[in-house]
N, C-alpha and C positions, 0 to 999 in steps of 0.2 A: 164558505171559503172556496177557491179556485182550484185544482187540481193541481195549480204550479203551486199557491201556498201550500197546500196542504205537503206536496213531495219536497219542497224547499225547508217546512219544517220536519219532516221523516229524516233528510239530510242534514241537516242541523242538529239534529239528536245524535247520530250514529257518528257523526264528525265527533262530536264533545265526546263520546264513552269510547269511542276508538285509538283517542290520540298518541303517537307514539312513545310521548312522554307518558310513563305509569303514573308516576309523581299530577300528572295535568289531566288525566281523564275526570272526568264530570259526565253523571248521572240527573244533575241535577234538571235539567230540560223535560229529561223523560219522565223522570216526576211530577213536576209543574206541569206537564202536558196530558196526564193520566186522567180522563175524570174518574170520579168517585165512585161513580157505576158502572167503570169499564167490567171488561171482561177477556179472559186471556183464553182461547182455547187450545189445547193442546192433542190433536189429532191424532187417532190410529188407536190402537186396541192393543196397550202396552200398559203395565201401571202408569206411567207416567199422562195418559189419556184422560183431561179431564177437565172442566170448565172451571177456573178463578174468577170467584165472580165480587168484584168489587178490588178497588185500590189496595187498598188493607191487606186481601190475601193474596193479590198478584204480586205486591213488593215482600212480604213477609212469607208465603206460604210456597209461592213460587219462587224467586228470587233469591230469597233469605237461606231456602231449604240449597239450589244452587251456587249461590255463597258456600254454606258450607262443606261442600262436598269439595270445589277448586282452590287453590292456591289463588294467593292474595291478586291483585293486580290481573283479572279478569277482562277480555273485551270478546267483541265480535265486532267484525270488519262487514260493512255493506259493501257490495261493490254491483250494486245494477237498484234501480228505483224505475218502476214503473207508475204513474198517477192515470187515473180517470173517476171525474166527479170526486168523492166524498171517500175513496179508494185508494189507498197506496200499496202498494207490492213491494216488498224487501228482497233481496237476495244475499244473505249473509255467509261468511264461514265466520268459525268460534276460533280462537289464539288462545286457547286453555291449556290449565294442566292438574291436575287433580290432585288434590292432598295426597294422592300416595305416590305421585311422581310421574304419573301415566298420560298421555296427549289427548284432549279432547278437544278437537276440532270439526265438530259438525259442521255438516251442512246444511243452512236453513232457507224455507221461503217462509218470508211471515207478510201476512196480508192483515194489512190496519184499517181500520173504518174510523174516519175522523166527522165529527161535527162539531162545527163552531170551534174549530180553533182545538177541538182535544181527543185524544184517542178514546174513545168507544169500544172499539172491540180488537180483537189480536187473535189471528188463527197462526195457528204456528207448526210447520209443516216440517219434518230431519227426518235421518236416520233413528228410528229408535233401538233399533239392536246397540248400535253405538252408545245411543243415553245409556243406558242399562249395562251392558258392559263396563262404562267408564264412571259413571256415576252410581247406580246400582238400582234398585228398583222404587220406586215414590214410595215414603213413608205411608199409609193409610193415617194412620191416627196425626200426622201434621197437618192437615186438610182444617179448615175450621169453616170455609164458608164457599162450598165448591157444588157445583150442579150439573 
């Protein structure tokens, strides 16, 4: 795939789970986009620091555990896409708010590696004094299939 595909569908994803309407946000691209072997890494030397490796524990182990920590109706806004080759660069802030009423709006760079059409790997760059403050420290024992 081209570097315009690949950021055309990076943008396409973050359009659908951003949308203004709560009621019309869709996940479901990012899904369908996911392969089976991705891997999510989440960088820095925080609990939260740690490689989800495979579909399964990035939507359930990652995802799932931040589910439930935010209030319903969850997004992050991209607003900058960098592409080269097989590479896409994100620059996101979070539109959160966390089950106990508190604002979680990080700031992220996530850097995607796509092949053939689906996301492979996910580095994902924030504040983590803020995860950890706002959301609290990664469970250890949620972990099922992490490296």
């Amino acid at each position: 795939m081209s570097a315009a595909t690949n950021k055309k569908l990076m943008q396409d994803i973050f359009a659908a789970a951003a949308n203004p309407d709560p009621a019309a946000r869709d996940r479901a691209l990012f899904t369908a986009s996911l392969a089976d072997d991705a891997r999510w890494v989440v960088t820095g030397q925080y609990s939260w620091s740690r490689a989800f490796a495979g579909k399964e524990s990035i939507l359930n182990d990652l995802h799932g555990h931040v589910r439930s920590r935010l209030a319903d109706r969850t997004r992050t806004i991209a607003h900058r896409f960098i592409a080269e080759g097989d590479v896409v660069v994100v620059e996101a802030k979070g539109d959160n708010v966390t089950c106990e009423g508190a604002r979680y709006d990080n700031d992220y760079c996530l850097v995607f590696r796509l092949e053939d059409g689906k996301i492979k790997e996910i580095r994902e760059y924030c504040d983590s004094v803020l995860t950890e403050k706002a959301l609290g420290p990664y469970p250890q024992a949620a972990v099922r299939t992490a490296s």
